[in-house]
N, C-alpha and C positions, 0 to 999 in steps of 0.2 A: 151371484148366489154365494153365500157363507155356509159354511158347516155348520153352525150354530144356527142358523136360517132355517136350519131341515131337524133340528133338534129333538121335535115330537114325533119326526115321520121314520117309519121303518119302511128301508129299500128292498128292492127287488133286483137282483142281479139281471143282464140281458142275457137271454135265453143261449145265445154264441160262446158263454161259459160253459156250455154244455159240451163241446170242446176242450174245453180247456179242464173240466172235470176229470172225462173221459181220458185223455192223456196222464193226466195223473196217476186215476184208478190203472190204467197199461202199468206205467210205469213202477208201479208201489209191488202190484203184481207178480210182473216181472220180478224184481230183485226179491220178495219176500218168495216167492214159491218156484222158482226157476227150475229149481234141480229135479221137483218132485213132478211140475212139467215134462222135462225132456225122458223121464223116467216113463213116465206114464203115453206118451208119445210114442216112446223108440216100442216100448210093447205091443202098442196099439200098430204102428206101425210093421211089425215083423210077422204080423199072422196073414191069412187070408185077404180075400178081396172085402168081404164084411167088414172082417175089421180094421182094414185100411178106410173102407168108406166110412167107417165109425168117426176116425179123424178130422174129416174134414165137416161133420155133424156135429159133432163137441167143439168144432172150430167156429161155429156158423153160432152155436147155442152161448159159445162164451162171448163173442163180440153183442148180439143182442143183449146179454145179461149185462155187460157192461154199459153198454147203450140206455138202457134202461133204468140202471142205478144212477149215470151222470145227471138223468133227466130227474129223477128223484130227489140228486141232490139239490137241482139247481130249483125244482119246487120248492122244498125245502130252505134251504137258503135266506135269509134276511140280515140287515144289519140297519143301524141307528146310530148316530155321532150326537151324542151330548156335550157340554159347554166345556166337559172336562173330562169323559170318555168314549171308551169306543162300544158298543153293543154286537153282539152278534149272535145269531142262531142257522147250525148247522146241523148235518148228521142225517142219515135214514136209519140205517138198526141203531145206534147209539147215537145218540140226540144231545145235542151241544149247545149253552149258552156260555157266551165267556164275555166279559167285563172285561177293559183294558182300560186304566187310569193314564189318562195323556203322559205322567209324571215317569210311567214303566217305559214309555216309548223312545228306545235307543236310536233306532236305523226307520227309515220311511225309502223304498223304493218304489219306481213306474217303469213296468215293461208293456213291450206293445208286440204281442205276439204277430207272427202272419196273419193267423187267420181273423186278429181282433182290428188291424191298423185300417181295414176299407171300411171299418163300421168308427171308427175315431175312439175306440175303447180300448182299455188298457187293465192291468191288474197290478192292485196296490199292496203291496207287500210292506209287514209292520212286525219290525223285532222287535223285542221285550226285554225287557232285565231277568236275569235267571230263565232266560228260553235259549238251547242251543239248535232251534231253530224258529223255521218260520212259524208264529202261532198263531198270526191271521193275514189270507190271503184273499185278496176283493179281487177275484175276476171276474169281468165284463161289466167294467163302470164307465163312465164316460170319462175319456181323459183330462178335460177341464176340469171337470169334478176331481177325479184324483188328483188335480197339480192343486183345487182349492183345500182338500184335507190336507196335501201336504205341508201348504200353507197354514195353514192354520194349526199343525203340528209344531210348524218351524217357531211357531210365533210363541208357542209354549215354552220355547229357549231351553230346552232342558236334554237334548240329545244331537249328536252330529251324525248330520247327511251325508251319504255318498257321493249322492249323485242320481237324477232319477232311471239313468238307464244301468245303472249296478246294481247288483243284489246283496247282500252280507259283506261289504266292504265296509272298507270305515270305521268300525268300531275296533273302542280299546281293549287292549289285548287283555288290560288287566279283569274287564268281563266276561272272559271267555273261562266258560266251567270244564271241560276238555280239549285237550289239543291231543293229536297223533303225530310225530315225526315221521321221516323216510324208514327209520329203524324199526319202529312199530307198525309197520305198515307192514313190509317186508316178513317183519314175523307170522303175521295175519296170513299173508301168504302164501306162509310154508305152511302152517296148521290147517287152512281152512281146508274143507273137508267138498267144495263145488265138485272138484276134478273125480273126484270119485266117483260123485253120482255120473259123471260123463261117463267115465268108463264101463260105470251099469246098464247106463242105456245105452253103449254100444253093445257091451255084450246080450244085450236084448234083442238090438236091430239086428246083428247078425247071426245071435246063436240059430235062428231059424235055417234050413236049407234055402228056402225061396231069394231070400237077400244072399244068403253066402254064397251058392252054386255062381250068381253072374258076379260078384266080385273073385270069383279063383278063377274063372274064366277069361275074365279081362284083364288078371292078371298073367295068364298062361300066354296072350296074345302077346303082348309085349316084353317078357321076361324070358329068357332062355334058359330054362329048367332044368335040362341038362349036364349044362354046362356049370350051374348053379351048384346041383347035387355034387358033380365031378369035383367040383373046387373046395367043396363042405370036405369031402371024402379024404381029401388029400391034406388037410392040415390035421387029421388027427383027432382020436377022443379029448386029448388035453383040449387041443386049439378052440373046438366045440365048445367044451367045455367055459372056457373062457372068451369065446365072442357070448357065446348066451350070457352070461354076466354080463359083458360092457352094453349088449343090446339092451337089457334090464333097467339095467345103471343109467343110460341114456335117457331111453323112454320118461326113465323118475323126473332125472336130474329136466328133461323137457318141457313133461307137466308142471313139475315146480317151478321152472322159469314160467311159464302161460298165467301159473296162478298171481306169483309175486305182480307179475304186470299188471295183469287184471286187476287187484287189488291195489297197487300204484295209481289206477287210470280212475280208479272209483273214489280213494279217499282222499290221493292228494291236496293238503292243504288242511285237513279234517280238522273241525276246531268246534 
């Protein structure tokens, strides 16, 4: 079978993309709405039994929604290979057809997730000129099929391959329309504004008594208070004074190291 062999017919992804939707939709998620999560969590979490069980209801109702949206998309979903492009239609609220002339096609990858490799299916990922990322991705085709588009891309001579078990490798740097450095990265770091929201929804989860009262508790258990107060007592309003500053100064200077990394671990290599 050729790509050109299926030229009039539009495909249907296998339903096991529905997976691999789903992990996306987590993941897009996740990083797009994080903070407003943990936010909206730590409050949920700091009141009553109600609205702790409220939690684990909005927990139950968001994996269904999501559940529900992968399967929509992958209804949805279709694509078509012409003699000289690619076809595709995706989308549930916003609805997508896009065109890809083999001529745009820079990069051709095949990964073969877990849960796709017992069924012999794979997802074909296809870089474009002027895209700094991926702008069409075939999850749940068959991997023969995927290695004969890639063939048949390759045959176009007009782009260099990775490799099929790489993704965004290989191309020229001179195509790359952003890059970030360690430098830029690091500055992202310092400004971004995540840690914040953490410290909001700690002061959520705890400003309540019900959370606070057993954590001063278990700390009373383990700490010698006493002794503690004694040793505050005896260095003085100055010394006070200035351990409170270096405790301040630490905490910052701590968060700022959490964020810098976090933001090292997310864009390293950004391009």
């Amino acid at each position: 079978m050729t790509a050109n062999d299926q030229s009039t017919d539009w495909h249907r992804i296998s339903p096991v993309s529905v997976v691999f939707f789903l992990f996306r939709t987590v993941r897009e998620v996740a990083f797009n709405s994080l903070p407003a999560i943990i936010v909206l969590f730590a409050f949920l979490a700091s009141g009553g039994p109600g609205r702790k069980a409220m939690v684990g209801g909005l927990l139950g109702l968001a994996l269904v929604a999501a559940v529900g949206f992968s399967v929509l998309h992958w209804l949805r979903f279709r694509f078509r290979v012409s003699p000289d492009r690619v076809l595709v239609r995706s989308g549930v609220i916003q609805r997508e057809e896009l065109e890809i002339d083999f001529g745009r096609i820079q990069n051709v990858s095949i990964r073969e997730p877990f849960y796709m490799r017992p069924f012999s299916l794979a997802i074909l990922g296809i870089d474009t000129a002027g895209s700094s990322q991926k702008e069409i991705q075939l999850g749940g085709i068959e991997k023969r099929f995927a290695l004969v588009l890639k063939e048949t891309f390759l045959k176009a001579g007009r782009y260099e391959s990775p490799g099929s078990a790489q993704e965004g490798e290989g191309t020229d740097s001179d195509s790359a329309l952003l890059t970030r450095d360690a430098r830029d990265i690091v500055i992202y770091g310092l400004t971004v504004n995540f840690l914040l929201w953490v410290l909001i929804a700690l002061g959520l989860l705890f400003g309540g008594g019900e959370n606070t009262e057993p954590m001063l508790n278990w700390l009373a258990e383990r700490v010698q208070i006493e002794q503690l107060v004694a040793s505050l007592e005896g260095i003085g309003p100055t010394g006070l004074s200035m351990l409170a500053v270096g405790a301040v100064f630490a905490t910052l200077t701590l968060l700022s190291l959490l964020s810098v990394l976090g933001a090292l671990y997310r864009y390293h290599g950004y391009r």
